[in-house]
C-alpha angles and dihedrals in degrees: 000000000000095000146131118283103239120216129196113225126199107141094247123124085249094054087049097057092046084049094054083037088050097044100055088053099053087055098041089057093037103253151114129285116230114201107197131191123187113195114186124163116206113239089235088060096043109114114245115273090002121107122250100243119034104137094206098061112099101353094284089139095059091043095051085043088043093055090036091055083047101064093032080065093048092042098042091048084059102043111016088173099052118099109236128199130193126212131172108198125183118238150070104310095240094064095046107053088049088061104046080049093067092075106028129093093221128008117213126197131154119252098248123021140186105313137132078234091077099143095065115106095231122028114235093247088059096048099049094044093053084055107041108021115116093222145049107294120200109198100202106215137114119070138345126272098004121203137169131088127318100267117209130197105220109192103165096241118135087222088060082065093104085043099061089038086057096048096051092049102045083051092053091039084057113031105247143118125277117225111184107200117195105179120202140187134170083270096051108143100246120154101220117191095219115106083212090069105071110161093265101059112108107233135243093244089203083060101042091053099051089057094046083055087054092045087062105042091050087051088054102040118104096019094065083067095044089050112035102145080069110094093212117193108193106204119187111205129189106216153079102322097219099043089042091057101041090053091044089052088070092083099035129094093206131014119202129192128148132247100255101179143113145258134233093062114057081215096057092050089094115049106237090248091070085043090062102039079055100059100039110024113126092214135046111288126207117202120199138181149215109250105213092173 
């Protein structure tokens, strides 16, 4: 997709670092930069006799343009060259940003935002996004300055195909290395064709781990020669997967999964490993779906 990156303002630390995040990567992939505000006031906060939403009470329109000016000059001191738009949109922040992501190429929020829930470890905007958005979606969070390889999840999956893509192409756009992590253990989740390999067989492990090696090789195949200015390192680890892939995020710049979860439940849109990755991850971490649509 050749649109616009989308950023979530809201004039916290957090928002800033996304802005200046947001910004190197518009002018990395050629596009605009879309600096988005959503301003929603909740009905129990609204003054008596007075509408929800009138910018000029109580200087909220200095303070939104204000916020808004604030992000244009970050953004402007990282990418010069890049075109950046401004938009205020009313409504709750969520919404908005799933909506904006329909037509963006990449979709940019910090990792906590303005709420009284400040001691959470994600903020709900970024969570939701991450689940529902309809394009890639980069939660910037962890330390500063992060730098490393790209590291990928592989997890073997068809629906981890946009994942991998994304990976390959974010490491080529910037420069860096590729590790492609598939972590095992003796419960990975693998469908095997033999009747002789109900659930409750204990596995040859010479033999599980030959055909993990062979799920990560086929995840890899064709992208290494469509990207071969990308150095890829593929590392099989025997081990817990979300506790493998948050210590290894300590030496990553970016860390990308997929989504791999289900419909039906918005809850169950995210598996509960990229949850995870998501709450605890010590870099930056892009999610990205499947669009089946």
């Amino acid at each position: 997709m050749s649109g616009p990156v989308v950023v979530g303002v809201d004039g916290s630390e957090s928002s800033r670092n996304a802005v200046r995040v947001a910004a190197g990567e518009a002018a990395l992939r050629g596009v605009g930069l879309r600096l988005v505000h959503a301003f929603g006031w909740p009905s129990s906060h609204v003054p008596p006799r007075r509408a929800p939403w009138n910018p000029a009470n109580a200087g909220v329109r200095d303070l939104v343009d204000d916020t808004l000016g604030e992000a244009q000059a970050a953004a402007h001191a990282v990418a010069p060259q890049v075109e950046i738009a401004r938009e205020v949109v009313l409504g709750e922040p969520v919404t908005v940003l799933e909506l904006e992501s329909r037509t963006a190429s990449l979709a940019v929020v910090g990792s906590r935002g303005l709420s009284r829930f400040g001691a959470l470890l994600l903020g709900s905007t970024a969570s939701h996004l991450a689940a529902h958005g309809r394009c890639p979606v980069l939660v910037v969070g962890g330390r500063p300055d992060p730098s490393g390889p790209v590291l990928l999840a592989v997890d073997g999956s068809p629906r981890s195909a946009a994942a991998v893509e994304f990976a390959f192409a974010h490491a080529s756009l910037h420069g860096s290395g590729l590790l492609a992590l598939h972590v095992w253990n003796t419960r990975t989740e693998r469908v095997y064709e033999s009747p002789g390999d109900p659930p409750f067989v204990t596995y040859d492990e010479g033999r599980l781990r030959d055909e993990e090696e062979r799920v990560l090789a086929e995840a890899l195949g064709g992208l290494r020669e469509r990207y071969p200015d990308v150095e890829v390192t593929g590392r099989l680890v025997r081990g817990r997967i979300r506790h493998t892939l948050i210590e290894a995020s300590a030496e990553a710049a970016l860390v990308v999964i997929g989504a791999r979860g289900h419909g039906g439940f918005g809850g169950l849109l995210l598996g509960s490993v990229s949850q995870a990755v998501l709450h605890h991850a010590r870099s930056p971490v892009a999610v990205v779906r499947l669009d089946e649509e």
